[in-house]
mmCIF file of the C-alpha atoms, coordinates in Angstrom:
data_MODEL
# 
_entry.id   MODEL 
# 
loop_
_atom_site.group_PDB 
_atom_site.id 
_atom_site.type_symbol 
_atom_site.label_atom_id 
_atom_site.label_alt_id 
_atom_site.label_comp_id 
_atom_site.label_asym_id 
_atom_site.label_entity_id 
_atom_site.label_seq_id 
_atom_site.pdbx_PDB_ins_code 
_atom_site.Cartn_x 
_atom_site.Cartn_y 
_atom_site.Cartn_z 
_atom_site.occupancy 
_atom_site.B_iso_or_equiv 
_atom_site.pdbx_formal_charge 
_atom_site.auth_seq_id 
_atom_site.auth_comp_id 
_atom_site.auth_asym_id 
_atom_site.auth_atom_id 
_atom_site.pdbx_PDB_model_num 
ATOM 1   C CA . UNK A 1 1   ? -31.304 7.077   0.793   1.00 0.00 ? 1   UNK A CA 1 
ATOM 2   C CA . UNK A 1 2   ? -29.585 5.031   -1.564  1.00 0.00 ? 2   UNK A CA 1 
ATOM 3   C CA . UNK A 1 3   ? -26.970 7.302   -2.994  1.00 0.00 ? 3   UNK A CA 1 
ATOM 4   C CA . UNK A 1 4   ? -26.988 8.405   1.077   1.00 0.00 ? 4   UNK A CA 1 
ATOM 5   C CA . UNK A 1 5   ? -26.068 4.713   2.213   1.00 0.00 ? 5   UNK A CA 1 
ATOM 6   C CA . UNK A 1 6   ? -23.098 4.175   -0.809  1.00 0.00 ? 6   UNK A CA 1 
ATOM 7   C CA . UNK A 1 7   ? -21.315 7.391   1.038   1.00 0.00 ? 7   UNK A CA 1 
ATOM 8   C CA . UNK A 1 8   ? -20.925 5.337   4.139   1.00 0.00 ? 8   UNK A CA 1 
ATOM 9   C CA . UNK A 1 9   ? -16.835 5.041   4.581   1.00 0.00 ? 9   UNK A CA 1 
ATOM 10  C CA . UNK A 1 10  ? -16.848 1.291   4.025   1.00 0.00 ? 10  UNK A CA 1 
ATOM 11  C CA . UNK A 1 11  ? -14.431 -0.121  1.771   1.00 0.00 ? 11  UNK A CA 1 
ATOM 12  C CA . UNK A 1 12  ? -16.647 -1.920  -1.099  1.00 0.00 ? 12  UNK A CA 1 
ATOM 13  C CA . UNK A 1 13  ? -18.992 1.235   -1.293  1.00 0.00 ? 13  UNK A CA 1 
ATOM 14  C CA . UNK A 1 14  ? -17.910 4.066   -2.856  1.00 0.00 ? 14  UNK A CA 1 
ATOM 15  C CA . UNK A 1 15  ? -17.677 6.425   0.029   1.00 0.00 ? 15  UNK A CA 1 
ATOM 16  C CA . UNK A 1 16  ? -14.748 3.939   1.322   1.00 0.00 ? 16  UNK A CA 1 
ATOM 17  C CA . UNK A 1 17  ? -12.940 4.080   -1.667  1.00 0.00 ? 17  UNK A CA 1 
ATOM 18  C CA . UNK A 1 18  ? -13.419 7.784   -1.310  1.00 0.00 ? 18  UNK A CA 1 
ATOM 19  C CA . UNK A 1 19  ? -11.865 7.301   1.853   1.00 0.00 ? 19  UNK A CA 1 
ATOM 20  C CA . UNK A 1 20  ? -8.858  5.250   0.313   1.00 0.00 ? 20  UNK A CA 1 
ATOM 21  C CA . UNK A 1 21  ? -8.034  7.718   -2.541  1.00 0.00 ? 21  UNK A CA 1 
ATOM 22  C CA . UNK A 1 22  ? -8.052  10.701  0.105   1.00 0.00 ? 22  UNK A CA 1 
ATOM 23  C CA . UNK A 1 23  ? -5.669  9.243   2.831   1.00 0.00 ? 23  UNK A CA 1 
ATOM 24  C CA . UNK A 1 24  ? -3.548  8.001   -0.025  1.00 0.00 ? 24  UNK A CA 1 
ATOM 25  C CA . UNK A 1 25  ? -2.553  11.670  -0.611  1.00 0.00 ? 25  UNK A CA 1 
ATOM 26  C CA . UNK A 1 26  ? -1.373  11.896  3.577   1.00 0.00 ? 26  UNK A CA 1 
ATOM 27  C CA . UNK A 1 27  ? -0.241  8.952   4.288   1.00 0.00 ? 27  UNK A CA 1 
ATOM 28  C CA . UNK A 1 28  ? 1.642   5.663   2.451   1.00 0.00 ? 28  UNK A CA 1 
ATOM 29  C CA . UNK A 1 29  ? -0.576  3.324   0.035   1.00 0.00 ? 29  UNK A CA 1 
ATOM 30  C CA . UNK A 1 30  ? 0.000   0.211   1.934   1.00 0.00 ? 30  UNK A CA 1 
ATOM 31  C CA . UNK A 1 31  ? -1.413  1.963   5.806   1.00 0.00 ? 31  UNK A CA 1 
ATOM 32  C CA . UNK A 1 32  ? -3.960  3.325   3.404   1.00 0.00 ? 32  UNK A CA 1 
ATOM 33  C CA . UNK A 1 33  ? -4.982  -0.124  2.306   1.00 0.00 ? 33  UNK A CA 1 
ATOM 34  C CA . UNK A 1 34  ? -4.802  -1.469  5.671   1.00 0.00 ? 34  UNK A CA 1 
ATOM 35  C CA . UNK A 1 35  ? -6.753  1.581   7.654   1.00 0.00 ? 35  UNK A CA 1 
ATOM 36  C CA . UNK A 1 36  ? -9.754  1.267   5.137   1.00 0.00 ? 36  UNK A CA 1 
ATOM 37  C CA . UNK A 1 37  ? -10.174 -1.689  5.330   1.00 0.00 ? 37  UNK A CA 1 
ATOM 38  C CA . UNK A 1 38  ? -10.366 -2.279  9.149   1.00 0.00 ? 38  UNK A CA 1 
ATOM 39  C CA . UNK A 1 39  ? -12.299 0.664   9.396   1.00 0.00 ? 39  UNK A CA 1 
ATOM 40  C CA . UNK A 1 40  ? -14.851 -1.230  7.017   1.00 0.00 ? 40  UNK A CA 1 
ATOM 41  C CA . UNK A 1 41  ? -15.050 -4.296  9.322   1.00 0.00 ? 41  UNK A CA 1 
ATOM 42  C CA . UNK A 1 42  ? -15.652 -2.295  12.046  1.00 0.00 ? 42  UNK A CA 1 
ATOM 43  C CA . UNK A 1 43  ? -18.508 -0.366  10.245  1.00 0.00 ? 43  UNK A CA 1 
ATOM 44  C CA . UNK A 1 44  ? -19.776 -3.046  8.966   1.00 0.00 ? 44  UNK A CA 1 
ATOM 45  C CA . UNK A 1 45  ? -20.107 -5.365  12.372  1.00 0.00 ? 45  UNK A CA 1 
ATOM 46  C CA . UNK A 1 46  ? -21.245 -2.476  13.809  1.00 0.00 ? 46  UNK A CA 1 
ATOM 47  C CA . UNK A 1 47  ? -24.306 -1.876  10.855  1.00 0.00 ? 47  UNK A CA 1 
ATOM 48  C CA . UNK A 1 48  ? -24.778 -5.566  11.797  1.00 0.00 ? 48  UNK A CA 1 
ATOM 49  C CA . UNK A 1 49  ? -25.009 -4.865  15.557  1.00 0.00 ? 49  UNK A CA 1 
ATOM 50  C CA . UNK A 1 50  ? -28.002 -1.724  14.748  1.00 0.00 ? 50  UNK A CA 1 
ATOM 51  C CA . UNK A 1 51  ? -29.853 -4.235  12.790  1.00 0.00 ? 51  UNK A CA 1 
ATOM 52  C CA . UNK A 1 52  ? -30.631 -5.944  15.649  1.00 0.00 ? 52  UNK A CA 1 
ATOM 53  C CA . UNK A 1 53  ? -30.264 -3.209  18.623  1.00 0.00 ? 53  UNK A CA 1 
ATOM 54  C CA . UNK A 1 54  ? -32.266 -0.552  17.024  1.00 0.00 ? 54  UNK A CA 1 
ATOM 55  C CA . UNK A 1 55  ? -35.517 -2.133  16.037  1.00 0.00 ? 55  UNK A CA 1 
ATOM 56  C CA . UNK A 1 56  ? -37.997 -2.281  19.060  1.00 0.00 ? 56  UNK A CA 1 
ATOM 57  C CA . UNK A 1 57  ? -38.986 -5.928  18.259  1.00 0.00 ? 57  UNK A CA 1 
ATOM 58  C CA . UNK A 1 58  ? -37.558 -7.998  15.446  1.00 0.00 ? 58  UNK A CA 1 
ATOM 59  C CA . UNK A 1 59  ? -34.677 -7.424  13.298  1.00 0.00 ? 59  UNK A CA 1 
ATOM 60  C CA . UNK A 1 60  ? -34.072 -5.181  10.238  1.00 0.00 ? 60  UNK A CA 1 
ATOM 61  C CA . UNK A 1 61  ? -33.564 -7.958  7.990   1.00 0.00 ? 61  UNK A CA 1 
ATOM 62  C CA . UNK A 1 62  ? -32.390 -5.578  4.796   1.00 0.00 ? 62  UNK A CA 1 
ATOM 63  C CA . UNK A 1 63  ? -30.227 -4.042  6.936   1.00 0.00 ? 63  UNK A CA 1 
ATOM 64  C CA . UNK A 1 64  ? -28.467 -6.870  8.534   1.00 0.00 ? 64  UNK A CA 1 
ATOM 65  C CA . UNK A 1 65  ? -27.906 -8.450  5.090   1.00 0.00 ? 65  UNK A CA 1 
ATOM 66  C CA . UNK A 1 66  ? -26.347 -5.742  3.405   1.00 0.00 ? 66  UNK A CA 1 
ATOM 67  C CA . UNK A 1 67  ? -24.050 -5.132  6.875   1.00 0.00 ? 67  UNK A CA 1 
ATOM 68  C CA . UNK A 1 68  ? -23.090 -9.316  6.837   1.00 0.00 ? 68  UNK A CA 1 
ATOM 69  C CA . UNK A 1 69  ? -22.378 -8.509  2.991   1.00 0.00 ? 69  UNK A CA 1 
ATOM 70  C CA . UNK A 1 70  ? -20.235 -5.494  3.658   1.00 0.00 ? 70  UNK A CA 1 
ATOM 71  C CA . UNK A 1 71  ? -18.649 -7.591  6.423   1.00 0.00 ? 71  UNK A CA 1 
ATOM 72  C CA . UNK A 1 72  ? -17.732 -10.286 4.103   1.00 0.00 ? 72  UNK A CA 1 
ATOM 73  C CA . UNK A 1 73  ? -16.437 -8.255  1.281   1.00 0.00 ? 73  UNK A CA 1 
ATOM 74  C CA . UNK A 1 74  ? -14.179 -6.632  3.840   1.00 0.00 ? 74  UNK A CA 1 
ATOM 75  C CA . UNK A 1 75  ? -13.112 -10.203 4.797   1.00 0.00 ? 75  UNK A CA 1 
ATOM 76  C CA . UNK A 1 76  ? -12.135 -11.445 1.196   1.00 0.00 ? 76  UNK A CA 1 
ATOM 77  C CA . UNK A 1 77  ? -10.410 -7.879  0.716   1.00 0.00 ? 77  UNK A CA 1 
ATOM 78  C CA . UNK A 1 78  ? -8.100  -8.200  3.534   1.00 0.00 ? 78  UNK A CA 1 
ATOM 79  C CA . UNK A 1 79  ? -7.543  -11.776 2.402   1.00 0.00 ? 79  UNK A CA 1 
ATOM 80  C CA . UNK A 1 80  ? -6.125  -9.714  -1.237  1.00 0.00 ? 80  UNK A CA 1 
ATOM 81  C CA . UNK A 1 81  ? -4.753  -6.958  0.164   1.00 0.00 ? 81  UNK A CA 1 
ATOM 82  C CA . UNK A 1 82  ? -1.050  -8.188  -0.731  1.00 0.00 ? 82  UNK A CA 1 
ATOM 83  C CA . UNK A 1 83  ? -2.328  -8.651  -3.907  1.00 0.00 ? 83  UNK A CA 1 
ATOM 84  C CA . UNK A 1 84  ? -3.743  -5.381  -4.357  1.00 0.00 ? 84  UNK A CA 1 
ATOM 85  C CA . UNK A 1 85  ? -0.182  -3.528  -2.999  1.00 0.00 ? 85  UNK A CA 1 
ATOM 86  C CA . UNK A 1 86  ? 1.823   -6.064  -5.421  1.00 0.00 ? 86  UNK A CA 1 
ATOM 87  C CA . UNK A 1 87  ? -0.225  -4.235  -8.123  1.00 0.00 ? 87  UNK A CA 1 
ATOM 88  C CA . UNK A 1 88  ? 0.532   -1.150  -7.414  1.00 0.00 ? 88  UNK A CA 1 
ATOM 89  C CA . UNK A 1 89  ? 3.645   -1.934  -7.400  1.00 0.00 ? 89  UNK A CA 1 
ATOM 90  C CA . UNK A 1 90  ? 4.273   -3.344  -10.513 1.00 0.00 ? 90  UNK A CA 1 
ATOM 91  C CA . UNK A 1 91  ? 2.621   -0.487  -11.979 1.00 0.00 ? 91  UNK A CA 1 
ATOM 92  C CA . UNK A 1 92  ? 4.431   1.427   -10.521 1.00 0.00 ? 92  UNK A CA 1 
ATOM 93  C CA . UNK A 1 93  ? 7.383   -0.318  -11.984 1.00 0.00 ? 93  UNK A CA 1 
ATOM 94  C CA . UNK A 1 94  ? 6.174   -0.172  -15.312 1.00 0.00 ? 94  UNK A CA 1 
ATOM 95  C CA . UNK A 1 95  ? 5.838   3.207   -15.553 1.00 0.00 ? 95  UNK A CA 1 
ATOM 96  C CA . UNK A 1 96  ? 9.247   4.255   -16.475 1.00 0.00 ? 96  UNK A CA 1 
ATOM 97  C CA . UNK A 1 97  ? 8.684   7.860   -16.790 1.00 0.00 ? 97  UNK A CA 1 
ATOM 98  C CA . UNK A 1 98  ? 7.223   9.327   -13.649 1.00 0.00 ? 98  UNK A CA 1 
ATOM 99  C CA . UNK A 1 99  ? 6.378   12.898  -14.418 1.00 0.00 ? 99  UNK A CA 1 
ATOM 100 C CA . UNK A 1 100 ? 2.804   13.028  -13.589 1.00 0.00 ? 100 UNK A CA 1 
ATOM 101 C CA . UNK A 1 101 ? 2.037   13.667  -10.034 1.00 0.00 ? 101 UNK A CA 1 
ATOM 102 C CA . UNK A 1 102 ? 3.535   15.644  -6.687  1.00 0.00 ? 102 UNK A CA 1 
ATOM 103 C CA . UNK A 1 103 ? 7.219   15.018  -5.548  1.00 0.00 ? 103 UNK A CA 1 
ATOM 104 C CA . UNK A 1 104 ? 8.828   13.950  -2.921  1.00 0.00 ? 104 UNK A CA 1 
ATOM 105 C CA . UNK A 1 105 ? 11.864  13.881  -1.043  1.00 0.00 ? 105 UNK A CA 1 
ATOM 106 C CA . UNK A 1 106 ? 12.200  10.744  1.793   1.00 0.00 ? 106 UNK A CA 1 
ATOM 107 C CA . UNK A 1 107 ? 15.475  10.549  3.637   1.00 0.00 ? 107 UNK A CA 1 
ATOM 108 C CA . UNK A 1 108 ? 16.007  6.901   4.911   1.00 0.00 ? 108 UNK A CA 1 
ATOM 109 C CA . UNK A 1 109 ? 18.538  5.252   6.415   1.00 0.00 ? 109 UNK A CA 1 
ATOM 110 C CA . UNK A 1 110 ? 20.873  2.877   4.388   1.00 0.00 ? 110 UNK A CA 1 
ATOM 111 C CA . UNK A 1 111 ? 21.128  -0.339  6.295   1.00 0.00 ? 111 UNK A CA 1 
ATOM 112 C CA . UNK A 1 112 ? 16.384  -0.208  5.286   1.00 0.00 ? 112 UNK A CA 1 
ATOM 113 C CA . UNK A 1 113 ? 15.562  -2.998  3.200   1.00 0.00 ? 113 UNK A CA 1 
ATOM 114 C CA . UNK A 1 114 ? 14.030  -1.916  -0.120  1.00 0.00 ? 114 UNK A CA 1 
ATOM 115 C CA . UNK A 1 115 ? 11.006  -3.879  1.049   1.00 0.00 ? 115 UNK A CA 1 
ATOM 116 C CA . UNK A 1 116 ? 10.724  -1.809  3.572   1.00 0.00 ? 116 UNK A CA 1 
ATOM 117 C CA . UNK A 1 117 ? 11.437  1.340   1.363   1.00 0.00 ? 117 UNK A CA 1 
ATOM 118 C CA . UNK A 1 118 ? 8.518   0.486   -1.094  1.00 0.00 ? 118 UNK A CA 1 
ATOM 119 C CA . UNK A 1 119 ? 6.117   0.181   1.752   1.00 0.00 ? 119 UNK A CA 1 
ATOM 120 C CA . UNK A 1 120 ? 6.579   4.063   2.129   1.00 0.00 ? 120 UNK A CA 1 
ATOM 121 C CA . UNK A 1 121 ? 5.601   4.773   -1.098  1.00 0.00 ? 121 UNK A CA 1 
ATOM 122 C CA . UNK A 1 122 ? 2.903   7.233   -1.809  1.00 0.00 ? 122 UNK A CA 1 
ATOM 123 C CA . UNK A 1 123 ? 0.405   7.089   -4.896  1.00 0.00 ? 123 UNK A CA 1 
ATOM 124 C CA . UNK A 1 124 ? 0.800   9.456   -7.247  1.00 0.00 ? 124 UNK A CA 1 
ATOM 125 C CA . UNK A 1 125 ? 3.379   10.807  -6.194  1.00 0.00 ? 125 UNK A CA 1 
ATOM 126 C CA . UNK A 1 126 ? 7.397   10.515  -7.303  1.00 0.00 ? 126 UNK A CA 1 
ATOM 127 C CA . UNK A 1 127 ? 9.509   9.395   -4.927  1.00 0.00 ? 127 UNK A CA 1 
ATOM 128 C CA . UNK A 1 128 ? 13.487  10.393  -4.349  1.00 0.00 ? 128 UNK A CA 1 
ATOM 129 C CA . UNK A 1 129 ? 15.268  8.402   -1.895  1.00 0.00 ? 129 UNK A CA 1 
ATOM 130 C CA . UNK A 1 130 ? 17.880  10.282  0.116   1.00 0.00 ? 130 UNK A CA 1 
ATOM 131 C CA . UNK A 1 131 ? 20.110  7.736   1.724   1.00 0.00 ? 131 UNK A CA 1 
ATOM 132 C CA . UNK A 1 132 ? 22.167  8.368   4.893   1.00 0.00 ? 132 UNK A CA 1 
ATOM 133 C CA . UNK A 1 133 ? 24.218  6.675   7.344   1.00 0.00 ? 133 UNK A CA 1 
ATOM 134 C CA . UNK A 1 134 ? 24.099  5.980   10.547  1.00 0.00 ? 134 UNK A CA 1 
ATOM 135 C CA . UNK A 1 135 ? 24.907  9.426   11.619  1.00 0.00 ? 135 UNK A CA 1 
ATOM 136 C CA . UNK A 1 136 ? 23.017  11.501  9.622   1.00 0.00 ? 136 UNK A CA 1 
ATOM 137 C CA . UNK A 1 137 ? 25.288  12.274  6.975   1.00 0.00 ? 137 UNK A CA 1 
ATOM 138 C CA . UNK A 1 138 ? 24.161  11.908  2.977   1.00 0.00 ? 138 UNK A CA 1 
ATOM 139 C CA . UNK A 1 139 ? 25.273  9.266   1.149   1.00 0.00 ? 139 UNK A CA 1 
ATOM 140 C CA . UNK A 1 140 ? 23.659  9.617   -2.248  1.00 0.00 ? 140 UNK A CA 1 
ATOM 141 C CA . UNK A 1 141 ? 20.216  10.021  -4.129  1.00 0.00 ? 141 UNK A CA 1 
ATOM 142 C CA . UNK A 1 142 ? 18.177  7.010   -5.225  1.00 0.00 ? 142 UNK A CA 1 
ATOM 143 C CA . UNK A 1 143 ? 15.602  7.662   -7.687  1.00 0.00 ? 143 UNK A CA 1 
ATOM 144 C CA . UNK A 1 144 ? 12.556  5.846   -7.381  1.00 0.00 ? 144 UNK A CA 1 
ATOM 145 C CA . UNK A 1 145 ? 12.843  3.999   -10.665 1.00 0.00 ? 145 UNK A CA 1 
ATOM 146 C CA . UNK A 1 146 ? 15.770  2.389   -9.189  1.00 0.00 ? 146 UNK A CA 1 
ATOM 147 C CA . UNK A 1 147 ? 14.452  1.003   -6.432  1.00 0.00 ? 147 UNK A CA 1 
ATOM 148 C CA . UNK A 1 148 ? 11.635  -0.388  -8.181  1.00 0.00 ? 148 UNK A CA 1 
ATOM 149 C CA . UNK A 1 149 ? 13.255  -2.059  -10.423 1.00 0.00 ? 149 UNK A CA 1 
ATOM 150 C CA . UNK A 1 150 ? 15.752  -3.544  -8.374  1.00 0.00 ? 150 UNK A CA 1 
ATOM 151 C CA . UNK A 1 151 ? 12.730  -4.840  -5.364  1.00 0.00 ? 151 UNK A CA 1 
ATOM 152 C CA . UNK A 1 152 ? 10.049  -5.534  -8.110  1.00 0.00 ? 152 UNK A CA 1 
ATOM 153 C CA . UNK A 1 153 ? 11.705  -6.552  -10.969 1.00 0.00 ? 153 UNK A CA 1 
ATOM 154 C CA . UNK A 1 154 ? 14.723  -8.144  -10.347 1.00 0.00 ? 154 UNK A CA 1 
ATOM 155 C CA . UNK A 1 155 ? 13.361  -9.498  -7.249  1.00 0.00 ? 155 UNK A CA 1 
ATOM 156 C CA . UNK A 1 156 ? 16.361  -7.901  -5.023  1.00 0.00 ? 156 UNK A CA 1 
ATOM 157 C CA . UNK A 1 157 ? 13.777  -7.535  -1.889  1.00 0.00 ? 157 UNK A CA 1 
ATOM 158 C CA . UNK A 1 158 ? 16.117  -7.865  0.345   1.00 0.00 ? 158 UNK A CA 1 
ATOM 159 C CA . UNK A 1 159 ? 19.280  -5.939  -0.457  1.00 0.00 ? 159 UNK A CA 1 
ATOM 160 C CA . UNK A 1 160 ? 19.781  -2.740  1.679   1.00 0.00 ? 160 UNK A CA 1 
ATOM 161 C CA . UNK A 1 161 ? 18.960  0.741   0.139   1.00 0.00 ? 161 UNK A CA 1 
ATOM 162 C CA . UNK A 1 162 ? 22.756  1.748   0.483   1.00 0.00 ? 162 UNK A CA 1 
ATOM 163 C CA . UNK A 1 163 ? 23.774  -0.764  -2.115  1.00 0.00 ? 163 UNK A CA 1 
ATOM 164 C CA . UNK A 1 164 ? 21.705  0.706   -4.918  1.00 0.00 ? 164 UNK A CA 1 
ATOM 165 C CA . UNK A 1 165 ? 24.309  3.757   -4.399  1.00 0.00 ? 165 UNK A CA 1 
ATOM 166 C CA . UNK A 1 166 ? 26.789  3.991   -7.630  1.00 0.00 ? 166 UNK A CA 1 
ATOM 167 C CA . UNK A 1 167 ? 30.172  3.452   -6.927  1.00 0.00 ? 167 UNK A CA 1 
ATOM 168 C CA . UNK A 1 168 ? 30.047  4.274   -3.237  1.00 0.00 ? 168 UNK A CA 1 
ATOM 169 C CA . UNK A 1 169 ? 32.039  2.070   -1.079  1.00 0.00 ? 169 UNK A CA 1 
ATOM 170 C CA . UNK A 1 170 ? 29.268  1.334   0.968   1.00 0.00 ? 170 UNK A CA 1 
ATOM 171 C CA . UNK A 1 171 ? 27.506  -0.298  -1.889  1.00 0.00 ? 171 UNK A CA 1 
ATOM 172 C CA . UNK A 1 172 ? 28.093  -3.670  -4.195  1.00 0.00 ? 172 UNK A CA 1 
ATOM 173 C CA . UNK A 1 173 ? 27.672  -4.412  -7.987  1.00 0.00 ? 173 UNK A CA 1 
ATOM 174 C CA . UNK A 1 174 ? 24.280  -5.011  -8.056  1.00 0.00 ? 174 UNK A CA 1 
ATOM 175 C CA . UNK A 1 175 ? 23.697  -8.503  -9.595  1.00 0.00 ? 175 UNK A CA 1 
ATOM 176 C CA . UNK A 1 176 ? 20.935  -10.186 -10.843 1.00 0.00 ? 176 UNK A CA 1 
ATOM 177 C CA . UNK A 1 177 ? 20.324  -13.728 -10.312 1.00 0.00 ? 177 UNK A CA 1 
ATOM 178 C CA . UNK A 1 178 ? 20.230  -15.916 -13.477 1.00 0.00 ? 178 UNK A CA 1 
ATOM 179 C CA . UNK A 1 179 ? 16.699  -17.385 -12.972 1.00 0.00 ? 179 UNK A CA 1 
ATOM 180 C CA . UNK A 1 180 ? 13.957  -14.590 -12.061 1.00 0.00 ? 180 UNK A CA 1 
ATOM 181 C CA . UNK A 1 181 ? 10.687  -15.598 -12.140 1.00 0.00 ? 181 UNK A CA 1 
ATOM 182 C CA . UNK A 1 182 ? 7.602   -13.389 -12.037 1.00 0.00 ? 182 UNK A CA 1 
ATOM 183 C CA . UNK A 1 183 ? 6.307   -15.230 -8.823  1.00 0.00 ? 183 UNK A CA 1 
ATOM 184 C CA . UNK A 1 184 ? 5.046   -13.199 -6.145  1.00 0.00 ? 184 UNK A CA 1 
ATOM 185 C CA . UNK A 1 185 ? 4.061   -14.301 -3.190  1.00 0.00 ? 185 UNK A CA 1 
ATOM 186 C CA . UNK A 1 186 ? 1.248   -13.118 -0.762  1.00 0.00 ? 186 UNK A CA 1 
ATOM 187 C CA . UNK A 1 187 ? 4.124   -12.696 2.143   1.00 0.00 ? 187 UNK A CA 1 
ATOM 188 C CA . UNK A 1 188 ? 6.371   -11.513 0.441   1.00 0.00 ? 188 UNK A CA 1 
ATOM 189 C CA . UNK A 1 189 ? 5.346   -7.407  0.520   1.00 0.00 ? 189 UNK A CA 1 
# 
């Protein structure tokens, strides 16, 4: 019953990070992040709820505990889960040879911010940025190495993917600001 329970798709258990590590292959890491752990509140109030419904009189107090501890966990996680994308991230950044893992091919548009290009980043899985214009035509390739580098490690956020092109006249030198600090802020992913 045990090893039965720990299946349940709630996030602290391990049949929710089950849950994570299979939707992270469909879908982007940060919804993936963001889905389990709702879903986990949801199970978990609703564990809470059958602790008191189901009994004919009284309340299953073992089962009520573990569901307000589930519940809570859940709470502190979504309180982190900036955190837990900014690491990704930066290990994601770190690694500066992606070979391992599927690839894929995401057209974007040019005037997207590379914050909102990271956010549609997959895990394990390398990333090649096709930018276009407005119109649909290609402008260039941006690998994801580039991108990384320029949102997480230079701090360049909020530059548009279009400027990362070389030499294009859309784009700019791409300059980095004398003082970078490794501060990251809950808000700012």
């Amino acid at each position: 019953m045990i090893a039965g329970f720990n299946l349940l798709p709630i996030y602290p258990l391990d049949g929710g990070k089950v849950l994570q590590a299979t939707m992270s292959y469909f879908f982007p890491y940060r919804l993936c992040i963001t889905f389990t752990l709702l879903s986990g509140m949801g199970l978990s109030a609703c564990l809470l709820a059958c602790a008191f419904i189901l009994p004919e009189s009284g309340v299953w107090i073992h089962l009520a505990g573990i569901a307000l501890f589930l519940l809570f966990s859940n709470i502190m996680a979504w309180r982190q889960k900036n955190f837990q994308y900014i690491r990704f991230l930066l290990s994601r950044a770190g690694n500066r040879t992606p070979t391992a893992g599927r690839r894929r091919k995401r057209s974007v548009q040019g005037d997207l911010t590379l914050k909102g290009a990271v956010k549609q980043l997959y895990k394990e899985t390398v990333h090649e940025w096709e930018v276009r214009d407005r119109h649909g035509r290609v402008l260039g390739c941006v690998s994801e190495q580039l991108l990384l580098d320029a949102c997480v490690n230079k701090g360049l956020h909020h530059l548009k993917v279009k400027e990362l092109l070389p030499k294009s006249g859309w784009g700019r030198s791409i300059h980095t600001p004398k003082r970078i600090g490794h501060t990251y802020h809950r808000k700012s992913f």
